[in-house]
N, C-alpha and C positions, 0 to 999 in steps of 0.2 A: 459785179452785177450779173444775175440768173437771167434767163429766159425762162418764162411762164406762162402758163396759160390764161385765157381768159374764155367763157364760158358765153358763146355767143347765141342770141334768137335770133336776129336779122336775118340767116339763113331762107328762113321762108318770105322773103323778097327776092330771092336771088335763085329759089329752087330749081328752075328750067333752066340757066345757067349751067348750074354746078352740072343738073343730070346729064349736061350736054359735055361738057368740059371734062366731067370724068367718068363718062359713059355708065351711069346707073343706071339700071333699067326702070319701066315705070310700075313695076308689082315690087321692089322695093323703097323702105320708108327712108327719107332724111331725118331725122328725130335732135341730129346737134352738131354743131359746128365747134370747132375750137380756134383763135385768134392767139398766136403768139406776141410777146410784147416782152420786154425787161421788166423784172419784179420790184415791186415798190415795197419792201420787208415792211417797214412802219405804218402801212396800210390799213387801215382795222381791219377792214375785208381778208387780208392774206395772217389775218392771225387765227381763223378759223378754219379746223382741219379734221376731216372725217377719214375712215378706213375706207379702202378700194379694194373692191375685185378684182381680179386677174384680167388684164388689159385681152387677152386670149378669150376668154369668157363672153365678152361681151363686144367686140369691135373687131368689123374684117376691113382692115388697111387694104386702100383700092391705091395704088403705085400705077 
């Protein structure tokens, strides 16, 4: 069994949270959240799969 993603909105309930918990400043955007889970392969959902950009490109990992 994978670990994968899942592609979450709720973020924007929880934004003053997160800004606080991993010190984002407020002149930058939260625009997406991601939820890990175990992969359910026979899912319709995970049989649909598009090409990605370069993880570097477009997301700075706040550690």
């Amino acid at each position: 069994m994978l670990l994968g993603p899942i592609p979450q909105a709720a973020q924007t309930l929880y934004s003053l949270a997160l800004r606080e918990a991993l010190a984002i400043p407020s002149d930058e955007r939260i625009v997406a959240t991601v939820a890990l889970a175990f992969e359910k392969a026979e899912a319709a959902a995970n049989t649909f799969w598009v090409s990605r950009d370069e993880l570097e490109d477009n997301v700075r990992l706040l550690y």
